[in-house]
C-alpha positions in Angstrom: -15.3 -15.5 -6.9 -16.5 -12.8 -4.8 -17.0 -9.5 -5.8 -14.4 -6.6 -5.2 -15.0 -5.3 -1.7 -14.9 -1.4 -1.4 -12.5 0.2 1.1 -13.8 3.5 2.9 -11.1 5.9 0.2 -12.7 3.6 -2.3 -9.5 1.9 -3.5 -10.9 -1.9 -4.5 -9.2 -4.6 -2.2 -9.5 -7.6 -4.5 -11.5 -10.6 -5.4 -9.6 -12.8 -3.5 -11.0 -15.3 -1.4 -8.1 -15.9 1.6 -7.5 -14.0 4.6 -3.9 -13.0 3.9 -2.7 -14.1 7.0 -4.0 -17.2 6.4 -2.2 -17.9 3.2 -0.6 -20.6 2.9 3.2 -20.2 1.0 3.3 -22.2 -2.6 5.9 -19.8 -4.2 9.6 -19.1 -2.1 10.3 -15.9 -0.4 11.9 -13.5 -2.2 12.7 -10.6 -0.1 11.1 -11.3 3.3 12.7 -13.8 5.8 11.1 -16.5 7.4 10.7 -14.6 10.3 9.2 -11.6 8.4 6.7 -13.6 7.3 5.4 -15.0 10.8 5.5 -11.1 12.4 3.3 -10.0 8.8 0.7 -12.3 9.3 0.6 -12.3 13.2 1.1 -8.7 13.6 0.0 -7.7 10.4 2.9 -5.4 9.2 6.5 -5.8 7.6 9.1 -3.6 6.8 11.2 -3.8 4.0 14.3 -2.0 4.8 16.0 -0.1 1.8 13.3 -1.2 -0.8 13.9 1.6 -2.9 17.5 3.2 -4.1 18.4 6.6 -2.3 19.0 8.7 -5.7 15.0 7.9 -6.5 14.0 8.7 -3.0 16.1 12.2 -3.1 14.4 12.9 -6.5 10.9 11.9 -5.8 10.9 14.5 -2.3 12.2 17.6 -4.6 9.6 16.9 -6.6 7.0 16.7 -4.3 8.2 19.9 -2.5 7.8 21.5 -6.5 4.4 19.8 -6.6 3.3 21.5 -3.3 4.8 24.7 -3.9 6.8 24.9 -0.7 10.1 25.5 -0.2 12.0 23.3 1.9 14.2 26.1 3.4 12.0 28.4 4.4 9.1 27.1 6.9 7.2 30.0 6.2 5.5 28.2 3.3 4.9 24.7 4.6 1.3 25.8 6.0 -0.7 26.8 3.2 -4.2 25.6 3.3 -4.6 22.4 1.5 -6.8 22.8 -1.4 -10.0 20.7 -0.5 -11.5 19.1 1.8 -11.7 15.3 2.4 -14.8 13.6 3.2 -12.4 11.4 5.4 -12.2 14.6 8.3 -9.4 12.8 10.2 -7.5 13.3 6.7 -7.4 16.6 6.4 -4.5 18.7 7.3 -2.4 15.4 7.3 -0.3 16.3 4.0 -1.8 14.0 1.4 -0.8 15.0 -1.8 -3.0 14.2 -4.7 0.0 13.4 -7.1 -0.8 9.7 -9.1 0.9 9.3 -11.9 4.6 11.2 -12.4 7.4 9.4 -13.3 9.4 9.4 -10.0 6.2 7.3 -8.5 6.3 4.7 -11.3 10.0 4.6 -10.7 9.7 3.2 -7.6 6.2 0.9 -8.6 8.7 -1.1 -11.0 11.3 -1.2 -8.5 11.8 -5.4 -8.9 12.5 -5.5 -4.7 9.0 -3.7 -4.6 7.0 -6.0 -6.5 9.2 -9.1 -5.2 7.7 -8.4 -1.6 4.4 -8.0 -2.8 4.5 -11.7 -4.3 5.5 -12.9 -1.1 2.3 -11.3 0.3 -0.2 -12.7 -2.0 2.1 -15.6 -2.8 1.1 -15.2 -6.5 2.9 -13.6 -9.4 0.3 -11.9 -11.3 -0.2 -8.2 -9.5 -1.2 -4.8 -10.5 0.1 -1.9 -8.8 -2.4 1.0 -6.7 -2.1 4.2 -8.9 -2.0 6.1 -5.4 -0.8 9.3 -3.8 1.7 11.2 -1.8 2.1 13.0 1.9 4.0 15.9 3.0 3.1 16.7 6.3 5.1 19.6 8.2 5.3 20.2 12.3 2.0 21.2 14.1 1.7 24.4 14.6 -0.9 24.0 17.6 0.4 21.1 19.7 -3.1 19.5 19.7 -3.9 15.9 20.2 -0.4 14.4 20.9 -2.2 10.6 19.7 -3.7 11.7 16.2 -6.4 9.0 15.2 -6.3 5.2 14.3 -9.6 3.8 12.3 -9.8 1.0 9.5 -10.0 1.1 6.5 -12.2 -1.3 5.9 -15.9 -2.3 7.6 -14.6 -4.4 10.3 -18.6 -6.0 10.9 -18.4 -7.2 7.6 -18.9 -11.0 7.1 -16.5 -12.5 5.0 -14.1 -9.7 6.5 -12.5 -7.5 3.5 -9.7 -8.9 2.4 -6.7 -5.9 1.5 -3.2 -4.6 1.5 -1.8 -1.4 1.9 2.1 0.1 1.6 3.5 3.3 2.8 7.6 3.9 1.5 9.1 6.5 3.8 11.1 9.5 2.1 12.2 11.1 5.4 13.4 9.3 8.1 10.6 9.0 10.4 10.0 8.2 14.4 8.4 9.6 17.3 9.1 13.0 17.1 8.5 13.1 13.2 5.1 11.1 14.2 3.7 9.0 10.8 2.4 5.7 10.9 1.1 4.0 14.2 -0.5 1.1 14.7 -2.4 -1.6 17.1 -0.5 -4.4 16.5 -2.3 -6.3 19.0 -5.9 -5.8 17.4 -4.8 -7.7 14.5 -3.4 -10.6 16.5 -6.5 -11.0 18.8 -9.1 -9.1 17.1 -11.7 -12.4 17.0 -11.3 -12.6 21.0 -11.6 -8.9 21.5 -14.7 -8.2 19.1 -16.8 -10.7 21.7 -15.8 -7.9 24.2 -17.2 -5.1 22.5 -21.4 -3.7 22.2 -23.3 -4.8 19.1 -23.5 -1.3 17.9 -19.6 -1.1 18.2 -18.1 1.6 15.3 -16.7 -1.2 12.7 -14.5 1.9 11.7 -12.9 3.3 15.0 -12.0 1.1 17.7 -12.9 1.9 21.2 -8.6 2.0 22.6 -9.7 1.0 25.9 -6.9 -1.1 27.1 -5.1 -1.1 23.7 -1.2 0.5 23.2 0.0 1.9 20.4 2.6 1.4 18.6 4.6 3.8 16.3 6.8 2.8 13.5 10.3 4.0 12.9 11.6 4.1 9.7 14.2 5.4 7.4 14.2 7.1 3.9 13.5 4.2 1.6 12.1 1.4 3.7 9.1 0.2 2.7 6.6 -0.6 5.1 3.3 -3.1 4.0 0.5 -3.2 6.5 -2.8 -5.6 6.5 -6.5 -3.4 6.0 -7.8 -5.1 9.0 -4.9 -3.4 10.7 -6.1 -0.8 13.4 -3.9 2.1 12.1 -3.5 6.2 11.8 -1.5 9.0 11.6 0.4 10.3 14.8 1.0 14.6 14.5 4.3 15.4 13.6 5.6 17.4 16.8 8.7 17.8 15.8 10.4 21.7 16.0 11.2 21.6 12.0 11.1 18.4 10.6 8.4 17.3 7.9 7.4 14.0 6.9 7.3 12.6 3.2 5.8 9.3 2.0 4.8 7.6 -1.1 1.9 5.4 -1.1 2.4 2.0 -2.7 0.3 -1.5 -2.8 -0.5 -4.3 -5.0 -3.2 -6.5 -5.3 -3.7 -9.4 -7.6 -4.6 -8.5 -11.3 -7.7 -8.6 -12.9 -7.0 -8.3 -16.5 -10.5 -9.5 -17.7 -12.4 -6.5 -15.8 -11.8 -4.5 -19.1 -13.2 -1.5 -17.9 -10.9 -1.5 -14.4 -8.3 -1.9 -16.8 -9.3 0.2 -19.6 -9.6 3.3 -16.4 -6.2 2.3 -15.4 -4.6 2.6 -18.5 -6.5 6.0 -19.3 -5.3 7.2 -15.5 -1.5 6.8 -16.4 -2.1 8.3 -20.2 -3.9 11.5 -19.6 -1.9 11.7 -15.9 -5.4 12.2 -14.2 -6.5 11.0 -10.7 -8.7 8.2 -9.7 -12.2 8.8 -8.7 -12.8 8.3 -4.8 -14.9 9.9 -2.8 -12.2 10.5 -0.1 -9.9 12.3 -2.3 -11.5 14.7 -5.1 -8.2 15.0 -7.2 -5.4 18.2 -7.4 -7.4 21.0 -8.5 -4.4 22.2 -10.7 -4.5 19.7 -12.6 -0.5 20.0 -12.0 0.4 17.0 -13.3 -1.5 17.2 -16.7 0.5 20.6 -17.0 3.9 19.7 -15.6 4.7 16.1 -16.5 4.5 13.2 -19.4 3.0 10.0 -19.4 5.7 8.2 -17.7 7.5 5.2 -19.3 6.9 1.9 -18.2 9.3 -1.0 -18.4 8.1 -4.4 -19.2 6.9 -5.3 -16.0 5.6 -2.1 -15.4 3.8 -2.8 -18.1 2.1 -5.6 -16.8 1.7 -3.8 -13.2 -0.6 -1.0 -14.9 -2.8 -3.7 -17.0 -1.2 -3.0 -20.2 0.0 -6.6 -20.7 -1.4 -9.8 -19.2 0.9 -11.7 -16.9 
């Protein structure tokens, strides 16, 4: 089995060995349709509508306005400078929140329709959940670049390509004007044709948008949408007069419970509420979690998303 391939925020994507779009289904569907499933590995993106109940998503976005020290009535206080830099540039200033491991997130990890569409994705049972981040991400100020960026997040001149899955569960309702998550839909589905079109000394981590359309993704609070690594994808400025954006950050991948000390650092993470180590994101230097929040409590099949307990 091949080794865990490294994605450019350093997340691991997984040892698996199939493209996910070229999965073929063992296991039924559980929350995506038939035609979900044809548009997720075709276009390589779903969304799962209402994948989350509205009383965690209300919760979760006070708390993340507490985390950020902002307060949501008075826009005076949404532009405080963000406390580091990412080595990622394109990141910074786009509202990530370096909160892992509260409760309110693991509340929605061990959602069951959560993991349920993350088995139809890998078509296998036994997953562990991404200890990952937040975004709050207020109007523009300077109506800059009205596009933002799109990259991968992977090396896309790697052979095997990286194999990976990503999620993004909307707090706010969020379309054009709000800006978010775009994509290039059209990449994904003809990327093999379009690579022969490009120079050998193409960026494997921007693509050159010659000819290419985006497209950007509506959503409301609570829908969860999943997207493929080897999606072309970015973050469009919110232009909005006085809306902000809020997101949670949510994947899966399939577990590895015999990498003891991936699991042993996973388990530590969640007990001592402490962020991973990735180059693109150096961790809240507060420390506001460790001094505002408990180890959070994990139901059984939380449980066995964190690596606690082997599927």
């Amino acid at each position: 089995m091949q080794q865990a391939t490294m994605k450019r925020d350093s997340h691991p994507t997984t040892s698996a060995t199939v493209p996910l779009k070229d999965i073929k289904k063992t296991l039924p569907l559980r929350v995506l349709s038939e035609a979900d499933w044809q548009h997720w590995i075709t276009k390589g993106y779903v969304i799962v509508r209402q994948a989350v109940p509205a009383d965690n998503v209300e919760r979760l976005v006070e708390l993340l306005w507490a985390f950020d020290e902002k307060n949501p009535d008075d826009p005076s206080t949404w532009y405080a400078p963000q406390r580091r830099e990412h080595k990622m540039k394109e990141l910074n200033n786009t509202g990530m929140l370096e909160i892992y491991n509260h409760q309110y997130l693991w509340d929605n990890r061990m959602q069951q329709r959560i993991y349920d569409v993350f088995v139809d994705i890998w078509d296998r049972e036994d997953l562990w959940v991404t200890i990952d981040r937040a975004n709050l991400n207020p109007p523009k100020k300077v109506k800059g670049n009205p596009n933002g960026f799109v990259h991968w997040d992977v090396d896309t001149s790697l052979h095997p390509l990286p194999i990976g899955v990503q999620g993004v569960l909307s707090l706010k309702k969020q379309d054009g004007d709000v800006g978010g998550f775009q994509c290039v839909p059209y990449l994904f589905e003809h990327f093999d044709k379009w690579v022969k079109t490009q120079p050998a000394d193409r960026d494997p981590m921007h693509p050159d948008m010659t000819g290419l359309s985006l497209v950007n993704i509506d959503m409301e609070p609570g829908d969860l949408m999943i997207f493929n690594s080897l999606l072309a994808h970015g973050v469009r400025p919110n232009h909005s007069d006085n809306r902000v954006r809020m997101a949670q950050y949510i994947s899966m991948h399939p577990a590895e419970y015999d990498n003891e000390a991936e699991r042993a650092e996973r388990i530590r993470l969640w007990r001592e509420l402490d962020h991973p180590k990735r180059d693109a994101f150096p961790g809240d230097p507060r420390e506001w979690e460790k001094h505002n929040a408990e180890t959070a409590k994990l139901t059984p099949l939380g449980e066995k998303l964190l690596g606690l307990t082997r599927w």
